[in-house]
C-alpha positions as CSV (number, residue, x, y, z in Angstrom):
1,X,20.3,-5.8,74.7
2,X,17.4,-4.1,73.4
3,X,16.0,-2.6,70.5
4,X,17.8,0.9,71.3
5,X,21.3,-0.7,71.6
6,X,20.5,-1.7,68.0
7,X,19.8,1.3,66.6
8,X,22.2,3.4,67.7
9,X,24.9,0.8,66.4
10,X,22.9,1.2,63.1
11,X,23.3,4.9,63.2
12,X,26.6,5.2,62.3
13,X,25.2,7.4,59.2
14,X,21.9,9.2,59.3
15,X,18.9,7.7,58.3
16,X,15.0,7.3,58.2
17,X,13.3,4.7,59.8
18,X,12.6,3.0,56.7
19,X,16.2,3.4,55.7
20,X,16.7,1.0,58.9
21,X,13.8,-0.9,58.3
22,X,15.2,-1.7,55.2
23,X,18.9,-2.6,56.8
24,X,17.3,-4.7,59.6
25,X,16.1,-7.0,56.8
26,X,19.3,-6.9,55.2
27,X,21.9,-7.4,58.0
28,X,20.2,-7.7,61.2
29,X,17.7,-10.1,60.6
30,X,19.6,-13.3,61.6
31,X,19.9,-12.1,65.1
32,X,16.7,-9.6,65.7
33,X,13.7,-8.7,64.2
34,X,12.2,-5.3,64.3
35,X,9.3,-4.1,61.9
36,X,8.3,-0.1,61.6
37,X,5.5,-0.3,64.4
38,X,8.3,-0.9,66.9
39,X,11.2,1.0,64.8
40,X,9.4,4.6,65.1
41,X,8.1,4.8,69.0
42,X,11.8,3.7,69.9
43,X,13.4,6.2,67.4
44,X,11.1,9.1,69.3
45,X,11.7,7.7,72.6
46,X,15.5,7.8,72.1
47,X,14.7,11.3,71.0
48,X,13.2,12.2,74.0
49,X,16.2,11.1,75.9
50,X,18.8,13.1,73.7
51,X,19.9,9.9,72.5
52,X,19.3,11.1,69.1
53,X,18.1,14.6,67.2
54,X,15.9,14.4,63.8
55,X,14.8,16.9,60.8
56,X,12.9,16.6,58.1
57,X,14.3,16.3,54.7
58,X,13.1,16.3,51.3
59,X,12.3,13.2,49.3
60,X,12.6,12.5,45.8
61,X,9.8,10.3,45.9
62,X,7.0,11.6,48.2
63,X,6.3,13.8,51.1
64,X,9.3,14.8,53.3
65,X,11.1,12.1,55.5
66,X,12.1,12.5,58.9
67,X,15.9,11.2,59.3
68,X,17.2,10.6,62.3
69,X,21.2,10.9,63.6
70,X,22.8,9.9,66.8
71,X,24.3,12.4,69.1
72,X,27.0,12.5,71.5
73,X,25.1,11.0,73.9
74,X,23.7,8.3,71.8
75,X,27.5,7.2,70.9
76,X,28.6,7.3,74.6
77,X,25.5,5.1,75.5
78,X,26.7,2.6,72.6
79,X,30.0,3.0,74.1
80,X,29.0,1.8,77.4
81,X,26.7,-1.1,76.0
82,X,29.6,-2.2,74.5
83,X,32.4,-1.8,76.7
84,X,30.2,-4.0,79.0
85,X,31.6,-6.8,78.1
86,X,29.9,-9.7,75.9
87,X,26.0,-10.2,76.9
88,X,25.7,-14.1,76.2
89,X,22.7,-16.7,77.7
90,X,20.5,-13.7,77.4
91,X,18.8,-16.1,73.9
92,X,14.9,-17.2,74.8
93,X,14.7,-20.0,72.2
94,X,11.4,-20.5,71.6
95,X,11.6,-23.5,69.0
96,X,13.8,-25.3,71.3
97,X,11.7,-25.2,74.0
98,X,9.0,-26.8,71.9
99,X,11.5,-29.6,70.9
100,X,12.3,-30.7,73.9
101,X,8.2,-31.1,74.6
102,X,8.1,-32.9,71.4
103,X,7.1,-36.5,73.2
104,X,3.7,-35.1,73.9
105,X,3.0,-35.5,70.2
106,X,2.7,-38.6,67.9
107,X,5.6,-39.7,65.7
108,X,4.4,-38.0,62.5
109,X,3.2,-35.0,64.3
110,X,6.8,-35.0,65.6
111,X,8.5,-35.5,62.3
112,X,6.2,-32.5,60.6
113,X,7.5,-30.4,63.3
114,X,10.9,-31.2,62.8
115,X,10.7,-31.2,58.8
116,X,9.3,-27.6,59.4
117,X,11.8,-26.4,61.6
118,X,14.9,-27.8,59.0
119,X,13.1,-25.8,56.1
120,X,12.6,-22.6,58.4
121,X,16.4,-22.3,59.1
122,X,17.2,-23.4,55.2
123,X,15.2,-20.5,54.0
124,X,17.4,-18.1,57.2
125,X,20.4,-19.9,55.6
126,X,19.5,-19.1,51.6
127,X,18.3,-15.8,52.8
128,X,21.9,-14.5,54.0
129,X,23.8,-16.8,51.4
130,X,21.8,-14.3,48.5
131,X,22.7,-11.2,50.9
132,X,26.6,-12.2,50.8
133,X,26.5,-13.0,47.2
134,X,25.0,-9.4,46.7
135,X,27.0,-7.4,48.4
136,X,30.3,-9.8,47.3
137,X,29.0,-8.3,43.6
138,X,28.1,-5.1,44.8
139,X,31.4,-3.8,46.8
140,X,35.0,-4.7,45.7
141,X,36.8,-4.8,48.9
142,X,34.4,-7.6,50.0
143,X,35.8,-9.3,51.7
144,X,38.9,-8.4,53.8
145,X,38.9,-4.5,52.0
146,X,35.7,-4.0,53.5
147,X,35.2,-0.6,55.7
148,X,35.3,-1.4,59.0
149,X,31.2,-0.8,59.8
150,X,30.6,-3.7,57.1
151,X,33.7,-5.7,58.4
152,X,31.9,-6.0,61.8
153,X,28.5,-6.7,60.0
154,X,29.9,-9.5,57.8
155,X,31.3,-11.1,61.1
156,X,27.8,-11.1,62.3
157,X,26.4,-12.3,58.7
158,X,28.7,-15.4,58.6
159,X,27.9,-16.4,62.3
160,X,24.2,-16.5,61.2
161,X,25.2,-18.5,57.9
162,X,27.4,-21.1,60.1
163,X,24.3,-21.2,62.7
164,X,22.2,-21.7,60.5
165,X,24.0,-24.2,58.8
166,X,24.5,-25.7,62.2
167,X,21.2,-26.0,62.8
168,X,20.1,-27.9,59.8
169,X,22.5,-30.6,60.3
170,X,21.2,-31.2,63.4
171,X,17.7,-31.2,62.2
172,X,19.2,-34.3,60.2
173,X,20.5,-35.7,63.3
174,X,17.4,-35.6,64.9
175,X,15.3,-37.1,62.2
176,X,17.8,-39.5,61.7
177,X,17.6,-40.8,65.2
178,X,13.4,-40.9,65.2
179,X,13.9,-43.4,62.2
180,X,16.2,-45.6,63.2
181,X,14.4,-45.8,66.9
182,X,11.2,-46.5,64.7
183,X,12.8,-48.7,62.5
184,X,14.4,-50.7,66.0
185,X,10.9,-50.3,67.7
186,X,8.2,-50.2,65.5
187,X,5.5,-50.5,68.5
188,X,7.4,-47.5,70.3
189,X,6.2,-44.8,67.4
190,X,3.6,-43.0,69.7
191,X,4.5,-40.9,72.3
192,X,6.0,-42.6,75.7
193,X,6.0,-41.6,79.1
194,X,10.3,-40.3,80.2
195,X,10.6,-41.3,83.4
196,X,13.2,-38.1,83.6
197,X,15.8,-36.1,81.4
198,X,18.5,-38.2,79.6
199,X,21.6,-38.5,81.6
């Protein structure tokens, strides 16, 4: 998956880059990130590759805007992307690859971390609960009446409020389990040597 993939998916109407700046904050954000200095050299790039054709267009609030629409070829690349069958273990967690390193740290070093992380993903969570409660006000076939571009997007937007959920809990876990061990070994708080993973 890159950054193109997602844009031509988002391109299902015409738009400007801020336009999908704007919608990667709103719906995409949960499963990738994207900010306007990446947004426009893809959008020309794509150009270049007849992926997509632009204009410019008057604005009611400023200079012109540049909006951008996907051709036939962008569809049939979005076709293939997706007819390629689901990309999965393609993730590069970056957190969890610091938790599992976390025993290089002292025990309140690794509870900050932990605490951090848990309030991270609640903010992810409350972020996407506000989005749905939005758009639940906003469009009157939400949920099931929805067309079927926001269907697909809601699916996405629930996965990331069920992962995020997820996540959280087993933040708890985790903390949890550091107490008690602290609690049942108080001269075990500072980082041990493993002798190797857990079985």
């Amino acid at each position: 998956m890159s950054l193109q993939h997602i844009l031509l998916g988002m391109l299902e109407q015409p738009a400007s880059g801020y336009d999908l700046k704007q919608a990667f904050e709103q719906q995409q954000a949960h499963y990738w990130s994207a900010n306007l200095a990446q947004i426009y050299p893809t959008l020309n790039r794509m150009e270049e590759k007849g992926l997509l054709a632009s204009a410019e267009q008057p604005s009611p609030k400023g200079p012109p805007r540049r909006v951008y629409r996907r051709t036939s070829a962008g569809r049939e690349a979005l076709v293939d992307w997706l007819t390629g069958g689901p990309e999965v273990h393609t993730d590069r967690l970056s957190w969890l690859a610091q938790v599992g390193f976390l025993s290089a740290l002292d025990r309140p070093a690794q509870l900050d971390f932990l605490h951090a992380l848990k309030a991270e993903f609640q903010r992810h969570r409350d972020e996407l609960l506000g989005i749905e409660s939005h758009w639940k006000a906003a469009d009157p076939g939400f949920p099931d009446a929805l067309d079927e571009p926001d269907l697909f997007a809601h699916f996405t937007l629930r996965l990331g409020v069920k992962k995020y959920a997820t996540i959280i809990e087993w933040c708890d876990e985790c903390l949890d389990r550091l107490a008690r061990r602290s609690s049942a070994a108080p001269g075990t708080d500072t980082t041990t040597q493993s002798s190797g993973s857990p079985a």
